[in-house]
C-alpha positions, 0 to 999 in steps of 0.5 A: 518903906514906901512903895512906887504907888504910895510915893505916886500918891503922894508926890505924882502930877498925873499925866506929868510926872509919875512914880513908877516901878522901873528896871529891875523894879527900881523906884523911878519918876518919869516926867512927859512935857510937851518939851521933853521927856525924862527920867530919874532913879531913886537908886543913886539919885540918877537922872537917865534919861532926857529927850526934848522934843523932836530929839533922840534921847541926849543921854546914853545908858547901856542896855547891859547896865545891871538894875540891881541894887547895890550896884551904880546904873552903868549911863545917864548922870551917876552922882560921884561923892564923896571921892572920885576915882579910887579912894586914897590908901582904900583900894577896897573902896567903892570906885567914886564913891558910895552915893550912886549905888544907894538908894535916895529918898524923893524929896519933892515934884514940881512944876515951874516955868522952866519944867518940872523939878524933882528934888531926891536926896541921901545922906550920911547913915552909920553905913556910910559912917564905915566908909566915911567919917563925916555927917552929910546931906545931899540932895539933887534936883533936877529940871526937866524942860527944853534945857535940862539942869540939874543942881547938886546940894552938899552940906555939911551937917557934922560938927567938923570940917570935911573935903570932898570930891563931886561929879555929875558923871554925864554919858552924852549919847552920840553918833559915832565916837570917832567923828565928835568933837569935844570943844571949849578946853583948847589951852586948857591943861589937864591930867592923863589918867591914860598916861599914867597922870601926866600934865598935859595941854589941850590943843584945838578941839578932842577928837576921840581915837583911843582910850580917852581918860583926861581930867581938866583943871581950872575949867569953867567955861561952857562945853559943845559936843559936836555931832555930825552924825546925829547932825546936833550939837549938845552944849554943856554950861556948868557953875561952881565947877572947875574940874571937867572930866572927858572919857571914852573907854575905847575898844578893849576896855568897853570888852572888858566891863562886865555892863558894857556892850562891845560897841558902846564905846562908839554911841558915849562920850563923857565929858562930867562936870567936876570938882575932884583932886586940886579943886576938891571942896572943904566944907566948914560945920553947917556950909553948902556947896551948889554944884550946877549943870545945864544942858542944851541941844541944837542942831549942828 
């Protein structure tokens, strides 16, 4: 296996992008640009950090999260597949899925106009054959530069049809959970995990005053985060995705997981861009699907 200091060797830009050890000695690649800096984690594939210039850093990641391997890094964009939620009729299944607490390869680190890009991807192995029957490739890439975007790669590599679910599960870090708005799904009709999944309608913007677990169907549109404390607006845009997830976990349940602080609740905001329960994706023999996502910020 190879270590931080043979991966930099062979895939770092000095001064650019590094592979370094980071929490709990994890393998990550961390990149400094004159735009923004970032971070993404071998373990899980997982970007957890981007911060442009003259910004605080755009993505929240709990400071009780555990480093462990093993176990999914509780902020940044976890990657959900290839099932979302609980697995059906497998209670003992891992929640979201298998490929955020496993460790991915570094496939690549470039630069382009856009920024520098870093491509890691995982795959199906007779460890996630036990969970999962099918044979799959996965791979992100992500861009890190004034925007930060990332495409997530699903492949079917097997010799039959599979269906999937995918998110890139985004923690926003904000302000102050009360005061945000979360806009663009007014009308848009969505299912409340908190009520049990019931079918709903969005009426005007999200405001956060409870446990918010909502998943939103047949949206494609381009999502903003208004925040009037960090006086900023995040502005979420999505392809290929018709699925969009918002969840805070509100007071009792912040207390009640393990890798949570109390108050983080106040300082996230999900809001993850999606193709889970009536838009999951049947893949043929040999077919991809691109799931991508870009993020922005301006002030408010």
């Amino acid at each position: 296996m190879l270590t931080p200091t043979d991966l930099d060797r062979r895939y770092g830009i000095p001064s650019v992008a590094r592979v370094v050890d980071g929490n709990g000695g994890l393998p990550k690649v961390a990149v400094t640009t004159p735009a923004a800096t970032g971070e993404i984690y071998l373990h899980g594939g997982q970007v957890t950090s981007w911060t442009p210039a003259g910004q605080p850093d755009v993505l929240f990641v709990s400071a009780a999260s555990r480093w462990e391997a093993g176990r999914a890094i509780r902020g940044g964009i976890p990657i959900c597949f290839p099932w979302f939620g609980n697995k059906a009729g497998d209670p003992k299944a891992p929640a979201h899925g298998f490929v955020r607490s496993k460790a991915w390869t570094l496939d690549s680190i470039a630069r382009t106009d856009a920024g520098v890009v870093v491509s890691v991807a995982t795959g199906s192995d007779d460890q996630t054959r036990t969970q999962w029957p099918f044979d799959f490739s996965l791979v992100l890439r992500a861009t890190f530069g004034a925007s930060l975007n990332l495409e997530l790669v699903a492949t079917n590599t097997g010799a039959t049809p599979l269906t999937i679910e995918e998110a890139l599960h985004t923690y926003y870090a904000i302000g102050d959970a009360t005061t945000v708005r979360v806009a663009g799904l007014d009308g848009a009709r969505y299912l409340d995990k908190v009520g049990g999944g019931q079918e709903r309608v969005q009426e005007r913007d999200i405001c956060i005053a409870a446990e918010t677990d909502r998943v939103y169907v047949n949206t494609t549109r381009a999502i903003d985060i208004d925040d009037p404390t960090l006086g900023r607006r995040i502005r979420v845009d999505k392809s290929h995705s018709r699925s969009t997830i918002v969840w805070n976990p509100w007071i009792d349940k912040a207390r009640a997981m393990a890798d949570l602080q109390d108050d983080d609740w106040t300082r996230l905001v999900c809001v993850e861009t999606a193709n889970v329960q009536p838009h999951a994706i049947t893949l043929g023999p040999g077919n991809e699907h691109v799931m991508s996502l870009t993020v922005a910020v301006s002030a408010r």
